[in-house]
N, CA and C atoms as an extended XYZ file, in Angstrom:
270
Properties=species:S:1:pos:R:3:atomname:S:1:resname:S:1:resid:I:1 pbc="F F F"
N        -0.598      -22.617      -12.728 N   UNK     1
C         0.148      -21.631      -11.974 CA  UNK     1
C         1.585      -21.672      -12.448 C   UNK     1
N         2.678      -21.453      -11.548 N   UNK     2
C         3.471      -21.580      -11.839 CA  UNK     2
C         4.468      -22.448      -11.269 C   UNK     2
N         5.570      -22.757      -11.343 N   UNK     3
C         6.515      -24.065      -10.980 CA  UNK     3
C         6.544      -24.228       -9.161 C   UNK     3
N         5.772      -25.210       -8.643 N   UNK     4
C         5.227      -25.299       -7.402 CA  UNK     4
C         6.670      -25.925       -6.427 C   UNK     4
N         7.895      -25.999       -6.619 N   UNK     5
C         8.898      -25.510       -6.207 CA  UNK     5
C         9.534      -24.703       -5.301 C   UNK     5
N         8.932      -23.518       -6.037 N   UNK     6
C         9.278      -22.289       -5.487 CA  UNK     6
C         8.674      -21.918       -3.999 C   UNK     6
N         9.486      -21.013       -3.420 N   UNK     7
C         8.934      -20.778       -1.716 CA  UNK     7
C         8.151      -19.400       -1.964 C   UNK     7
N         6.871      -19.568       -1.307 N   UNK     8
C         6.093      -18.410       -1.234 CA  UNK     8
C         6.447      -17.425       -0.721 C   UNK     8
N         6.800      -16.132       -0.372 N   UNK     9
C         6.705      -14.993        0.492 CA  UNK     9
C         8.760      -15.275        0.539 C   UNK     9
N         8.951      -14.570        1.503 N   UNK    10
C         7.786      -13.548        1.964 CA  UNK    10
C         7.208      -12.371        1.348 C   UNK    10
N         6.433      -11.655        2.611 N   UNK    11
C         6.017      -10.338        1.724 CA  UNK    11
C         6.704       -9.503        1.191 C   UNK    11
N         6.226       -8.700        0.448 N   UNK    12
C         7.160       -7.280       -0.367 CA  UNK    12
C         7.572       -6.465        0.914 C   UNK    12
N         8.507       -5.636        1.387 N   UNK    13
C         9.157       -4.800        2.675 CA  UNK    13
C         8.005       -4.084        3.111 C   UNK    13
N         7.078       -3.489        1.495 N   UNK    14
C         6.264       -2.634        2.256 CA  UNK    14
C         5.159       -2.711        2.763 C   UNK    14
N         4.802       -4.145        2.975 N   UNK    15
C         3.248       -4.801        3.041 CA  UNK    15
C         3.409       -4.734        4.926 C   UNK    15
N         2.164       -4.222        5.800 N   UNK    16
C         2.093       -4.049        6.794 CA  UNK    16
C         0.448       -5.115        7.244 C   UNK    16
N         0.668       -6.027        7.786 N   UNK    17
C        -0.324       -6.901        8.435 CA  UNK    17
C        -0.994       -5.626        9.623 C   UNK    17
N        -2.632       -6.070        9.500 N   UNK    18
C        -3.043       -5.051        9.987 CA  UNK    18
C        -4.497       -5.523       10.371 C   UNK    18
N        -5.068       -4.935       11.765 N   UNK    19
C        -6.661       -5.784       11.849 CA  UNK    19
C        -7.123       -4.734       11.611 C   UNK    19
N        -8.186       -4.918       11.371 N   UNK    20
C        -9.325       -4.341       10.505 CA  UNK    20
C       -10.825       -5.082       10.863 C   UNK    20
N       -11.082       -4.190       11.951 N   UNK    21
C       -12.357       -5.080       12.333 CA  UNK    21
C       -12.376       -5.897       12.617 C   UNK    21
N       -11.529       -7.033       13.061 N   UNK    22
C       -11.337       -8.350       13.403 CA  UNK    22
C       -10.484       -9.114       12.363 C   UNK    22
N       -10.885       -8.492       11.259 N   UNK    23
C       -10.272       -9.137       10.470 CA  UNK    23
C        -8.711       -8.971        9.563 C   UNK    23
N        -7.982       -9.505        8.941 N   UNK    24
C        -6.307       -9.357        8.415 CA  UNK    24
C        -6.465       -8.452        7.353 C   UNK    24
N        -5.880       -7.209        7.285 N   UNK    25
C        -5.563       -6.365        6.045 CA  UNK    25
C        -4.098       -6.627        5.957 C   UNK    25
N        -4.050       -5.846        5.225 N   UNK    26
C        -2.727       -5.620        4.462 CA  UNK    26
C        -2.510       -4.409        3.883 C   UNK    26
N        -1.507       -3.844        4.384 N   UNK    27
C        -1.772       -2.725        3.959 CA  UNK    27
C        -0.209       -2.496        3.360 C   UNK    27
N        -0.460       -1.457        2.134 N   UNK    28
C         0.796       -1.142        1.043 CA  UNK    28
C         1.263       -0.179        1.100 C   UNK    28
N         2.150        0.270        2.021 N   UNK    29
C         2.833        1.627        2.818 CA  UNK    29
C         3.314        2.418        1.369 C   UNK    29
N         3.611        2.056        0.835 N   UNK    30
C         3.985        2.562       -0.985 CA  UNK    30
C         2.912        3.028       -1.558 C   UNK    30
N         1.869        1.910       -1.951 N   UNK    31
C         0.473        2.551       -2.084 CA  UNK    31
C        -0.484        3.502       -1.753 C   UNK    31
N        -0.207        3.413       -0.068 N   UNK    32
C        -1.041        3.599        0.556 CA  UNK    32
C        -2.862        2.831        0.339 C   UNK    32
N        -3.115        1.766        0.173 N   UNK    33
C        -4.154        1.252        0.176 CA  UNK    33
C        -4.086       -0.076        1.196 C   UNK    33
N        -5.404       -1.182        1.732 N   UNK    34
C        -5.255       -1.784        2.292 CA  UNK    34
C        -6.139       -2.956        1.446 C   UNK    34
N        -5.600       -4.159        1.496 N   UNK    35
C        -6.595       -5.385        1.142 CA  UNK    35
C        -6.991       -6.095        2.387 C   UNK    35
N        -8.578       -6.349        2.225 N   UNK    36
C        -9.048       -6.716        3.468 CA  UNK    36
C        -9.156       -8.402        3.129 C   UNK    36
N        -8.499       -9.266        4.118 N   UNK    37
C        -8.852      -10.776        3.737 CA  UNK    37
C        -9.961      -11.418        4.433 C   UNK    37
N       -10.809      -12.459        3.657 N   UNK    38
C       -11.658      -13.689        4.093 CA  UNK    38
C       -10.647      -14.331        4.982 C   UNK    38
N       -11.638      -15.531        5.915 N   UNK    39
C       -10.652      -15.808        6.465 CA  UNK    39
C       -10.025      -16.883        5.385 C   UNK    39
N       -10.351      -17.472        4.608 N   UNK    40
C        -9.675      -18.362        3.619 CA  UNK    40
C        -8.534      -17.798        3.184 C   UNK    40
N        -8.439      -16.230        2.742 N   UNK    41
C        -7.322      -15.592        1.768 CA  UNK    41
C        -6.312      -15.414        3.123 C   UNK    41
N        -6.974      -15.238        4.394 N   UNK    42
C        -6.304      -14.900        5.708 CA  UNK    42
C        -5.324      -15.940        5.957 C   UNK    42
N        -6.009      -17.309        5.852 N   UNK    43
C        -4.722      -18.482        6.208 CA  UNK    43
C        -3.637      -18.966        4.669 C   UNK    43
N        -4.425      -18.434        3.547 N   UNK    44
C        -3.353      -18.329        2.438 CA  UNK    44
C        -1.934      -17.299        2.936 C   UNK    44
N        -2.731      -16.168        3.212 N   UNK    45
C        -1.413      -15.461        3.456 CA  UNK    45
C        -0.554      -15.662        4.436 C   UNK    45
N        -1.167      -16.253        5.716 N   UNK    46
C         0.303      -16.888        6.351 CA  UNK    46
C         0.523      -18.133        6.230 C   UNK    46
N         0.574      -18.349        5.413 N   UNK    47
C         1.355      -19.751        5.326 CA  UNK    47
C         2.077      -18.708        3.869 C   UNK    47
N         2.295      -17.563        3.530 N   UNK    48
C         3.239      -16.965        2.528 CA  UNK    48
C         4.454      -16.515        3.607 C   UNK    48
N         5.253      -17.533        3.804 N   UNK    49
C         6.136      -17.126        4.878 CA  UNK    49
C         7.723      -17.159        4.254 C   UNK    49
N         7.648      -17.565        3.079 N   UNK    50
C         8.857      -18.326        2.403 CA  UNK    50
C         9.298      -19.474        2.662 C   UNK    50
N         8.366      -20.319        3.530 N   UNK    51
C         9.422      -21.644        4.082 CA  UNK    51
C         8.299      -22.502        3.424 C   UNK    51
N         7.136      -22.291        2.429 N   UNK    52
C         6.448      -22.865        2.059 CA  UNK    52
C         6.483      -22.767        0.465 C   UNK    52
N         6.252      -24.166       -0.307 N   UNK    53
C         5.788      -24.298       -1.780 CA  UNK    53
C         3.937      -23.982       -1.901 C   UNK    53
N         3.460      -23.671       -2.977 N   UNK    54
C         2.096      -23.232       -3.100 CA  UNK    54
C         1.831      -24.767       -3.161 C   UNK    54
N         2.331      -26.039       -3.477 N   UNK    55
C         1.639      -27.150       -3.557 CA  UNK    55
C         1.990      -27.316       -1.886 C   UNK    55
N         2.716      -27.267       -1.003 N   UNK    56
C         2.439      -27.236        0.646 CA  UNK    56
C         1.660      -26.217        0.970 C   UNK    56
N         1.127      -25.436        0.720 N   UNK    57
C         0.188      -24.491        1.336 CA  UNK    57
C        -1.682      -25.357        0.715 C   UNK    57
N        -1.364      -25.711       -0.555 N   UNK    58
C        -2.636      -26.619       -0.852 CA  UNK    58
C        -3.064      -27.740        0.124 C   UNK    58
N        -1.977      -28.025        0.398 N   UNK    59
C        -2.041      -30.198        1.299 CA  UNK    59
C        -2.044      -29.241        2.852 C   UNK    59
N        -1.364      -28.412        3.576 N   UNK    60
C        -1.834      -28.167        4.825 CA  UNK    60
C        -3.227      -27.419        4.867 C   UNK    60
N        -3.792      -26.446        3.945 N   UNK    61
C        -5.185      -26.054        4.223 CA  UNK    61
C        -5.752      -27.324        3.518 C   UNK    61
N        -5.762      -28.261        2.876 N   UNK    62
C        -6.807      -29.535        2.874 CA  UNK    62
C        -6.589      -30.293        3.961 C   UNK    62
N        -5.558      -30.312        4.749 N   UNK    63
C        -6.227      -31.022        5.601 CA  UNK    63
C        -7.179      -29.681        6.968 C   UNK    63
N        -6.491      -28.432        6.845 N   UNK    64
C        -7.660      -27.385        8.112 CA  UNK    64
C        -8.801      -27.694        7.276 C   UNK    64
N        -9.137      -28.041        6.193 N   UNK    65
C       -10.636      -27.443        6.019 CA  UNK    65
C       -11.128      -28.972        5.754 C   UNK    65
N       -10.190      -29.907        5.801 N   UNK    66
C       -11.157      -31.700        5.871 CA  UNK    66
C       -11.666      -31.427        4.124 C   UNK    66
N       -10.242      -31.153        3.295 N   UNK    67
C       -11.213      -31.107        1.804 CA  UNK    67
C        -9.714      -32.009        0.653 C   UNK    67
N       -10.016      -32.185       -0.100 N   UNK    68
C        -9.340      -32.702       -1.218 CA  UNK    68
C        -8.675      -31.622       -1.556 C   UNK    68
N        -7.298      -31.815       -1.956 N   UNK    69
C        -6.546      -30.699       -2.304 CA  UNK    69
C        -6.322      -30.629       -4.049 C   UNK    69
N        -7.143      -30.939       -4.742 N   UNK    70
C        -7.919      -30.686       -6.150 CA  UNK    70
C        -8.986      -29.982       -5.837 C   UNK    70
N        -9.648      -30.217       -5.106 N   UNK    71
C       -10.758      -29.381       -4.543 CA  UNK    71
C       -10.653      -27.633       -3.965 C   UNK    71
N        -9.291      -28.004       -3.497 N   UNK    72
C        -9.218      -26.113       -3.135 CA  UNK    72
C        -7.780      -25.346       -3.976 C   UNK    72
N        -6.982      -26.215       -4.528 N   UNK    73
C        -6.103      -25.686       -5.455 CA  UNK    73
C        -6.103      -24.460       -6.301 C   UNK    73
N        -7.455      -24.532       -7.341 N   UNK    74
C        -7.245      -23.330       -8.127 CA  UNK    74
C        -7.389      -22.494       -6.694 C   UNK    74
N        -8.411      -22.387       -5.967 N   UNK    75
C        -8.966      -20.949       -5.238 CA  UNK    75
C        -7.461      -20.910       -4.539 C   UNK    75
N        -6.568      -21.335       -4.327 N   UNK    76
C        -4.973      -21.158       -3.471 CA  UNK    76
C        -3.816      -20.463       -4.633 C   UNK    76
N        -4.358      -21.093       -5.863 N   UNK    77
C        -3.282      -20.073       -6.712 CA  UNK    77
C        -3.897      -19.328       -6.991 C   UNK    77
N        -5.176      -18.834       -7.318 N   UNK    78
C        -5.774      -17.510       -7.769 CA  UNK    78
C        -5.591      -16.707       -6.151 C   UNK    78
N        -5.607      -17.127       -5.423 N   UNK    79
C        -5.195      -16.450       -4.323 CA  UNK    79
C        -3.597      -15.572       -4.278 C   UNK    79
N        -3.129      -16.812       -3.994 N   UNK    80
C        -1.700      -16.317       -4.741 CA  UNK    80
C        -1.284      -15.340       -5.914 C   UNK    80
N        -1.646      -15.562       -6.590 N   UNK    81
C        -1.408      -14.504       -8.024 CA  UNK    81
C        -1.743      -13.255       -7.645 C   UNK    81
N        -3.432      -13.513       -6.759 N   UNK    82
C        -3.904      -11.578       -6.657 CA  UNK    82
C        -2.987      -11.634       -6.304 C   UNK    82
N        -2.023      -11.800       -4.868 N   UNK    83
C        -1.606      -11.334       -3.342 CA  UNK    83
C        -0.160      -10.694       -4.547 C   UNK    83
N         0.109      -11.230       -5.803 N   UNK    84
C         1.393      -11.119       -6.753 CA  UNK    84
C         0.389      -10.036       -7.432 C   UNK    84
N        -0.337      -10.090       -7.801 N   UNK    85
C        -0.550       -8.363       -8.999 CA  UNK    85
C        -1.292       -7.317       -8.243 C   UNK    85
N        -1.261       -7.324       -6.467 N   UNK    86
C        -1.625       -6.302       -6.160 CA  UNK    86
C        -0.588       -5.839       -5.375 C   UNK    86
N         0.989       -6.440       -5.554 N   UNK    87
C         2.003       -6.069       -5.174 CA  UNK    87
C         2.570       -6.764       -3.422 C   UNK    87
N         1.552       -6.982       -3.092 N   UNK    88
C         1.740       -7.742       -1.640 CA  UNK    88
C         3.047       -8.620       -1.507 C   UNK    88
N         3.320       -9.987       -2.644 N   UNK    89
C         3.883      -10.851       -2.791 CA  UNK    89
C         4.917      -10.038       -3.489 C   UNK    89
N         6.363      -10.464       -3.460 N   UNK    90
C         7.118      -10.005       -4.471 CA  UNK    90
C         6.924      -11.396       -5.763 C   UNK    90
């Protein structure tokens, strides 16, 4: 990924949190489209608050999900990156 340092989020101005059936969209007032989240991509994205590094967003969801944080790493930066090339993230 990239330099785990850095603070996640926040979101881009135009990203609008949104339920959707129960579940977290996101929706891109610019776009006009919505991404619908798992709940996995659901607790990635808030913990994109800016007060967090992507290596602290790895170590607090290993310990919600009782897993090794080698174990859920890539799926937290490939998370990250979409939430960055579908414009969500600045």
């Amino acid at each position: 990924m990239t330099n785990a340092t850095f603070r996640v989020g926040p979101p881009a101005s135009q990203v609008i949190e949104t339920d959707v059936g129960g579940d977290l969209g996101l929706y891109d007032a610019h776009q006009e489209r919505v991404l619908i989240l798992n709940r996995t991509a659901s607790d990635v994205w808030l913990l994109c608050d800016g007060h967090h590094t992507p290596e602290e967003i790895v170590g607090i969801l290993a310990g919600v999900y009782d897993a090794s944080p080698d174990d859920i790493r890539g799926d937290v930066e490939r998370t990250l990156e979409r939430f960055r090339a579908e414009g969500f993230l600045p």
